[in-house]
N, C-alpha and C positions, 0 to 999 in steps of 0.2 A: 826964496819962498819963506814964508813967515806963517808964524799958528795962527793968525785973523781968517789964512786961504785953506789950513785944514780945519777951522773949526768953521766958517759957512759950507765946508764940505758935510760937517759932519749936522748941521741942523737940514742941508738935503735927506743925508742917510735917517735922520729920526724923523722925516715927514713920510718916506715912502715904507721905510724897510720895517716897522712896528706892524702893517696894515697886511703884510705878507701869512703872517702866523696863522691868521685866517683863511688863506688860500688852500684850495683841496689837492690842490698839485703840489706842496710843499713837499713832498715827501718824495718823491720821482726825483728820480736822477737825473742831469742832464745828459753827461757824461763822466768823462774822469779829467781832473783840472792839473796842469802845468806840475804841481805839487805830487800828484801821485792818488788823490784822496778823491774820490766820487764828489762832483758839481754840484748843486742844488738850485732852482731857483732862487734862492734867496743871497746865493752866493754869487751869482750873475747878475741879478739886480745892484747888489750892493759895489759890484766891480765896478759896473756900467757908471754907476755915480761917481765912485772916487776918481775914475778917468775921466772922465768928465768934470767934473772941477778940476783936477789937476792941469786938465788940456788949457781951462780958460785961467788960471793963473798967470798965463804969458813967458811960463816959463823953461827950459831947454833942460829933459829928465829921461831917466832912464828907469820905466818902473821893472820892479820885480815884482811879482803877483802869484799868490797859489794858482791861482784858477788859469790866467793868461797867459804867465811866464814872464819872459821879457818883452817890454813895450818901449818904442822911443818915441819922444816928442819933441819935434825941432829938432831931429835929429843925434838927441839923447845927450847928458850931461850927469849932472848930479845923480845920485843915485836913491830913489822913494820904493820902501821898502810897503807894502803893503798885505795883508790879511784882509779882504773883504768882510769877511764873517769867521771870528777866531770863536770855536764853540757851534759849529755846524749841527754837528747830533745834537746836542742839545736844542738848536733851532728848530730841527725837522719832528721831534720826540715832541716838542712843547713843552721842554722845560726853559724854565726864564730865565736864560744865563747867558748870552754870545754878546760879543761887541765885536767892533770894526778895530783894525790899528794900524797906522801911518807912520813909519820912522822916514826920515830925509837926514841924507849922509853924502858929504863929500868929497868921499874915495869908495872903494871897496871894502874895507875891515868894521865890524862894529863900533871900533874906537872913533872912528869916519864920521856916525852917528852925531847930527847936533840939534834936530827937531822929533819930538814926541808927539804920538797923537792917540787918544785912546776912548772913544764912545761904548757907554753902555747902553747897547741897543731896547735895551725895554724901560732902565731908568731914566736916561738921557745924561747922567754923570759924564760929564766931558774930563777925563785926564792929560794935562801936555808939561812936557819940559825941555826947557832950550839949555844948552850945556852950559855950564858955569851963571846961571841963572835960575835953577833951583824947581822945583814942583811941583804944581797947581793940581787943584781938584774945582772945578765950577767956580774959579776965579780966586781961591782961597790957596794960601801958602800951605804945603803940605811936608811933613817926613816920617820917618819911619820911627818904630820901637825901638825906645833908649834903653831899658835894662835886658838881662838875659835872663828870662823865664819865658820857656817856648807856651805861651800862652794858645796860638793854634798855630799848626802845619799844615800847609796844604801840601797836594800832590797830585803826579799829572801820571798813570798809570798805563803806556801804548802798549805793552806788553803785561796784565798783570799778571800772571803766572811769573813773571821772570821780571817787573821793577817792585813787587810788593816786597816778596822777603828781603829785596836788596835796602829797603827804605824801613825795615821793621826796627830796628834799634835806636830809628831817629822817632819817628811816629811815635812808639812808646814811650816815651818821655815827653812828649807833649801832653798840654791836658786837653785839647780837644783837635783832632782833626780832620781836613775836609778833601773834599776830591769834587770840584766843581766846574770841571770839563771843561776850561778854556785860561790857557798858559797865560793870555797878554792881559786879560784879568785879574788874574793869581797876583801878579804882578802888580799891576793897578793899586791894587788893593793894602798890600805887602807898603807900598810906597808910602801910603796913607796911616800904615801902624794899625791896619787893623788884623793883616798875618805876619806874625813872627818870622817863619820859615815859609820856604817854600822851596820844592823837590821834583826832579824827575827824571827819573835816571835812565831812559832812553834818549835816544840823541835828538835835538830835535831843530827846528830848519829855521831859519833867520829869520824870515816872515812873521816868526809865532813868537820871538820875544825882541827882537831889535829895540821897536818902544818901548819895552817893559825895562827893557836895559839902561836906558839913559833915565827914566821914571825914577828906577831905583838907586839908581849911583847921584842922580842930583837932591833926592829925597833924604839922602842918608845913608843907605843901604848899603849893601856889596852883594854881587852876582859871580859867582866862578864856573866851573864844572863839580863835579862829586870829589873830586882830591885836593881841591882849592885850587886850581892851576887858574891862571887868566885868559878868558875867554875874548879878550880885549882885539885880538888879531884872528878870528872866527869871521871866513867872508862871508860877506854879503849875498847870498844867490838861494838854489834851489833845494839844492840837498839836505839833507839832513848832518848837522853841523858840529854838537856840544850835547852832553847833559848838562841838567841845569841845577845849580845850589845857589838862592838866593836867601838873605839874610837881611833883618832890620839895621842890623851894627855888627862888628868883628867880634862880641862876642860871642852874639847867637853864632854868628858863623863859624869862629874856633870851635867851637863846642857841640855843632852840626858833623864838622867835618873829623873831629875825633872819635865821635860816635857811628858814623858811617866807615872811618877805617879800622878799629877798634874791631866791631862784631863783623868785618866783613873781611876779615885777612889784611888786614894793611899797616 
């Protein structure tokens, strides 16, 4: 599998799934998706395409899907981790935030990880990174912030009674920060040096940063959990997996994770 087969994936996804926002059914539920989290139209559509390109790629996979679960084709191999729509509420709300995101890995562990894939469903910003081959933004070399001034933090809040105060001694010392509803974005973005940090301290499931993993480690970056520990051997599948501490460079990062065990008992 090669990024040429998920980015004509992903110029499918930005011909139909832009045209949905409009739909008066957006907001109804399908059901509840393999992940645990309520379906939406728009999360069925965007499925339906990425297996579907996937299917005619010719090649022998195993997906792992919010919405579907586990899928095989050709009787299943490699393993394609996919998020149809990462930033769902946001899609159904109308706010302009979600994208799709494709990891492909050839084993089980994140480390397995060696294709990125990351579409912004309303800009059409395509992000991909193949391992040891570094990471693109719409065809352009990309990496992360070189110096350590937490210029913005984002953060990803499933609990916030209970990840805010755990994230308040990192957040105040940055000078500006965001909460923009979709992990594999956060991510995206971070890779590009336009967030410093990024945080969230509930656990969260493979699907929602796999891409964003290999984006940031060949961009520059570093990705751990909240205590630095390496996320690197974090399976592949349904659950809910890791928190998550991503960084431009090891020093934002040393300086993340001093701050987060500092004011938090550690």
């Amino acid at each position: 599998m090669r990024i040429e087969d998920l980015r004509k994936i992903g110029e499918q996804l930005l011909k139909e799934i832009p045209v949905l926002r409009r739909s008066p059914h957006l907001k109804e539920p399908l059901g509840t998706g393999a992940g645990g989290d309520k379906t939406f139209p728009i999360d069925r559509r965007a499925e339906e395409i990425i297996i579907a390109g996937l299917e005619s790629c010719g090649d022998s996979c195993t997906i792992i899907s919010e919405e579907a679960g586990l899928v095989d084709i050709r009787g299943g191999g490699m393993r394609v981790i996919i998020d149809p729509v990462d930033g769902s509420k946001n899609a159904v709300s109308g706010i302009p935030f979600y994208c799709s995101s494709i990891a492909v890995a050839q084993g089980e562990t994140m480390a397995d990880v060696y294709l990125a894939y990351i579409i912004n469903l309303l800009t059409g910003d395509e992000f991909w990174a193949e391992r040891s081959s570094g990471a693109w933004l719409n065809g352009s070399r990309i990496s992360t912030q070189k110096d350590d001034t937490f210029y913005l933090v984002a953060y990803e809040a499933q609990t916030p009674g209970k990840d805010v105060p755990r994230i308040i001694p990192l957040v105040s010392h940055s000078r500006k920060t965001r909460c923009f509803g979709s992990t594999a974005l956060d991510l995206a973005y971070l890779s590009s040096g336009a967030v410093s940090v990024f945080v969230s301290p509930s656990p969260s499931r493979s699907f929602d940063f796999a891409a964003g993993w290999l984006l940031v480690k060949e961009a520059g970056g570093i990705m751990t959990d909240l205590n630095g520990a390496e996320i690197s051997g974090v399976p592949l599948g349904l659950k809910r997996a890791a928190p998550l501490l991503a960084a431009g460079n090891r020093q934002l990062h040393r300086r993340a994770v001093e701050l987060l065990q500092k004011e938090n008992g550690g």
